[in-house]
N, C-alpha and C positions, 0 to 999 in steps of 0.2 A: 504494500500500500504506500509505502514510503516509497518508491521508486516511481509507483505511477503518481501520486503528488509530485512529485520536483521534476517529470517529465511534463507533465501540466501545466506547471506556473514557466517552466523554459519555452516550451513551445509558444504561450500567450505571447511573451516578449516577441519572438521570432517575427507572429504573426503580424501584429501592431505594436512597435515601439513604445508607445505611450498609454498601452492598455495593459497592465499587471493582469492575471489570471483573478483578483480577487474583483477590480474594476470592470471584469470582465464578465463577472460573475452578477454585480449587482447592477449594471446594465439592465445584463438579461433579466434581473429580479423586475425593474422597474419598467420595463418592455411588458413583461408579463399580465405583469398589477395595474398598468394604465398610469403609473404614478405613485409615489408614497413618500410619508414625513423620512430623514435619515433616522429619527427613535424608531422606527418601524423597521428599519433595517437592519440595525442593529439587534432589533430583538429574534426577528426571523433568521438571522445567521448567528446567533449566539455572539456577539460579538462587541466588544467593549463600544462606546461611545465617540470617544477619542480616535480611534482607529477608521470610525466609520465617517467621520468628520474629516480626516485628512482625505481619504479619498475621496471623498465629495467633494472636497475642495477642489483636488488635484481636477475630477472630471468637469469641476465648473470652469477652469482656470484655461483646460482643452475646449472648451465649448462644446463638451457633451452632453450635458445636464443642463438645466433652467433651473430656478425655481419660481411657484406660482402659489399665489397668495390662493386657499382652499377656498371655494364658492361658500362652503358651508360656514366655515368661522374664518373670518380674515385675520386672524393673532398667526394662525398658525401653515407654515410653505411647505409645498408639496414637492415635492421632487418631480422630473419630467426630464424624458428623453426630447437632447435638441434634433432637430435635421439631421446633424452631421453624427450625431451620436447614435441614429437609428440606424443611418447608412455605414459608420465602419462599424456600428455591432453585424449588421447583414455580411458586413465584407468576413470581417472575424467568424462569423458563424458558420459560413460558407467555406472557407478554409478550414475549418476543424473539420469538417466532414468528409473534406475532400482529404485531410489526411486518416481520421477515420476507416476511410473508403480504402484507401492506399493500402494501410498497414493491415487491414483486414482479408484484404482482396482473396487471399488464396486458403481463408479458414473455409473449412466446410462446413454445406449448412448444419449439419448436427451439432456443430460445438459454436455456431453463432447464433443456434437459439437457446441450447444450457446457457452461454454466456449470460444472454439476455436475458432471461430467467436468473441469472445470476444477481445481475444488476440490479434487476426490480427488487428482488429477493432485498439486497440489499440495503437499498436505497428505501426501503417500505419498514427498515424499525421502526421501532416506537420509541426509544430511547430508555430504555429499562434493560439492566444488568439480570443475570440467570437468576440471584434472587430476588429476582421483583423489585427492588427498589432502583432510581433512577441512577443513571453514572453518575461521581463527580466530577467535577468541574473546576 
């Protein structure tokens, strides 16, 4: 797991210069959701504040992100994908899959739908350790 993480955040680089794997991450987050506060992000990635704050910065400072006063309460700014932030997440999304597609090409289908199975498997905890109670943190 440690191997395909820091193959992930190398490749992000490769992909777009100025896209880190985590920026790349909460892009996609904010693509997804239509928009959302950085507290919200922070909370949906487990993720301190602070942390979540520089890279917002950092993608405001690229002209990725906007922010936009909420219709519902004006105190409080939403986050939003810019233009250009939609267009090289597309570009970025599109190359991951093309190398996806690459490094896959020659599995056969039997072990790239266990995989896949794998994955969801995966990706579908619920965050609870073998005795029932949640990990620490």
């Amino acid at each position: 797991m440690t191997s395909f993480a820091r193959r992930a955040r190398a490749s992000a680089g490769r992909l777009h210069p100025e896209l880190s794997l985590v920026s790349y991450t909460l892009l996609g987050h904010l693509e997804e959701s239509g928009g959302c506060r950085a507290t919200d992000l922070a909370a949906h990635y487990a993720l301190d504040k602070s942390t979540v704050s520089r890279q917002v910065s950092a993608l405001e400072r690229a002209a990725l992100i906007e922010r936009r006063p909420d219709p519902e309460d004006h105190r409080v700014q939403v986050l939003h994908l810019t233009d250009t932030g939609r267009r090289i997440l597309a570009q970025v999304t599109e190359s991951r899959r093309t190398a996806f597609r690459e490094r896959l090409a020659d599995w056969p289908a039997e072990d790239l739908e266990r995989f896949a199975e794998y994955l969801v498997r995966y990706n579908a905890w619920a965050g609870t350790t073998v005795s029932g109670r949640p990990p620490r943190r």
